[in-house]
Structure formats: structure tokens, C-alpha cells
C-alpha positions in Angstrom: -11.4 1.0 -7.2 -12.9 -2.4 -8.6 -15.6 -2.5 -5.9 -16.6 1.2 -6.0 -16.9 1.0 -10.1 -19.0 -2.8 -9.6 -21.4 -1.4 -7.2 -22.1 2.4 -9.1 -22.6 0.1 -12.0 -25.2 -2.4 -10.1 -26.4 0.5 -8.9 -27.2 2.1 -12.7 -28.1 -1.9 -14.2 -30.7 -1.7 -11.4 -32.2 1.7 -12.4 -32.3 0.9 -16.0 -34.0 -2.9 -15.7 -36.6 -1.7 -12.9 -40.1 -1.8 -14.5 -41.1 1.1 -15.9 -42.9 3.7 -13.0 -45.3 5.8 -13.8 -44.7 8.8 -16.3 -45.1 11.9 -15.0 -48.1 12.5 -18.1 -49.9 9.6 -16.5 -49.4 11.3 -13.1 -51.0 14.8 -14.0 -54.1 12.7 -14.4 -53.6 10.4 -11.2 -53.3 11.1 -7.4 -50.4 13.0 -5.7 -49.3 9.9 -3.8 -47.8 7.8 -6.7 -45.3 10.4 -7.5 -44.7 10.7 -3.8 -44.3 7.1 -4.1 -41.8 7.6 -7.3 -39.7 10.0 -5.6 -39.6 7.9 -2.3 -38.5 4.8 -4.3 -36.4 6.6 -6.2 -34.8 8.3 -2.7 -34.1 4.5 -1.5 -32.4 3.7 -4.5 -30.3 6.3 -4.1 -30.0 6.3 -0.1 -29.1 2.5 -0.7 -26.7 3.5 -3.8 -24.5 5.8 -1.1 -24.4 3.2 1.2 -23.0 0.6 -0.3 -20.2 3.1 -1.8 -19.5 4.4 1.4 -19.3 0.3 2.5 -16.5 -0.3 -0.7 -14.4 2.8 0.0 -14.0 1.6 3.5 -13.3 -1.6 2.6 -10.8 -0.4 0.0 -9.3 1.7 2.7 -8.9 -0.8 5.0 -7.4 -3.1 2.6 -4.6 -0.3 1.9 -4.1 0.8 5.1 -3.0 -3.4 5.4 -0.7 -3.4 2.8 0.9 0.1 4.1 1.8 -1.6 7.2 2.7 -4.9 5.6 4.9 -3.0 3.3 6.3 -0.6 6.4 7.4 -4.2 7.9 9.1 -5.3 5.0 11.4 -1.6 5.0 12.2 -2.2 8.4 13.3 -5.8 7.8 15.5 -4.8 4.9 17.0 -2.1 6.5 18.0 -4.5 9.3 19.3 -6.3 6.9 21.4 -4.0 5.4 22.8 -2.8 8.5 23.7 -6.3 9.2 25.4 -6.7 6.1 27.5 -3.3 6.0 29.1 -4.2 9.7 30.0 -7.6 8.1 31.5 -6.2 5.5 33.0 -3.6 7.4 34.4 -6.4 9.6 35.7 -8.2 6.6 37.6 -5.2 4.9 39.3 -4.5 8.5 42.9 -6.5 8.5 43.1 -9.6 9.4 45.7 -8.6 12.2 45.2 -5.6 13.9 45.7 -5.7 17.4 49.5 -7.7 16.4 51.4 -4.8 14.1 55.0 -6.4 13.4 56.5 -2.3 14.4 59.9 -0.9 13.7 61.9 -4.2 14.3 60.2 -6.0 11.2 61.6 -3.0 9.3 64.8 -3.0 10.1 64.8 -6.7 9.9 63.2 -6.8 6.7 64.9 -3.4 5.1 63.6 -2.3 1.9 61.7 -5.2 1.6 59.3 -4.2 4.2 56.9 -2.9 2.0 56.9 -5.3 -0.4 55.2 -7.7 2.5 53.1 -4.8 3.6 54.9 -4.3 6.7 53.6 -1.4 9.0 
């Protein structure tokens, strides 16, 4: 938006600081051809104005179309991340023994006491 708003406002510092053109009182008494020449300046100026607007918007939209994709990569590498990090903490809350259950003969073994040492 900086680059639209600096080149509209070059655009108007030019307009305003050009030297002064004919009036169109001093034209009713001249020729046809310096107002044709007014209006074809004044045609450029605008012509040229257009242009370099179009030139900034596609800059600024090529500039945000960058940071859209930059930004798209980031996501993806956080959600890798995070998908990393929940299966390692998944692993971690799994018990430490799983596949080596102590069974029925701990309990009898250990009685009432089976479930103070967590026995399954």
C-alpha cells in the first residue's frame, strides 16, 4: 500500500509543480493545436500515472503472494512438529512395561498388596 500511495502522490506533486500551461482564456484567442497539445500532455500524465500504479500493485502482489507461501511453509513445519511431539508423548504416557504384565500369580503372591504396587 506504501508504493501505490508514494507513486499517486508523485503523480499529483508532478501535476501541481509543472509550469503553468496555457489557460483555456488564452486559448480562445490562440490556435486549436495548443489545447490539443494540453490535453495530449495531460493524457500522458495520466496514461503514465496508471502505469506505474498498475507496476506497484503487481509488485505488492507478488510480494504477498511470497509471504503466503513462506507462511504456508512455516504451518506445515509446525504441524510436523506437533505431530512429532504428540507420538512422543504418547510413547511416554504408555507403561514402561507393557508387553511383560506380572498376571494372576503376582496376585496371589502379593495378596491384597497387589494393588498397592499397581499390579495388573
Amino acid at each position: 500500500m506504501g508504493k501505490v500511495y508514494q507513486i499517486v502522490r508523485e503523480v499529483v506533486q508532478g501535476t501541481l509543480n509543472r509550469t503553468p500551461g496555457p489557460t483555456v482564456s488564452s486559448q480562445a484567442t490562440g490556435s486549436e493545436d495548443s489545447l490539443s497539445e494540453v490535453l495530449e500532455d495531460l493524457d500522458k500524465l495520466f496514461v503514465d500515472g496508471i502505469r506505474r500504479l498498475k507496476a506497484a500493485v503487481s509488485d505488492n502482489r507478488a510480494v504477498a503472494l511470497s509471504k503466503t507461501k513462506h507462511a504456508e511453509e512455516v504451518i506445515e513445519g509446525l504441524k510436523a512438529n506437533i505431530s512429532g511431539l504428540e507420538a512422543r508423548s504418547k510413547k511416554l504416557r504408555t507403561p514402561f512395561i507393557t508387553k511383560r504384565s506380572p498376571g494372576k500369580r503376582w496376585k496371589k503372591v502379593l495378596g491384597p498388596r497387589a494393588t498397592i504396587y499397581n499390579v495388573h
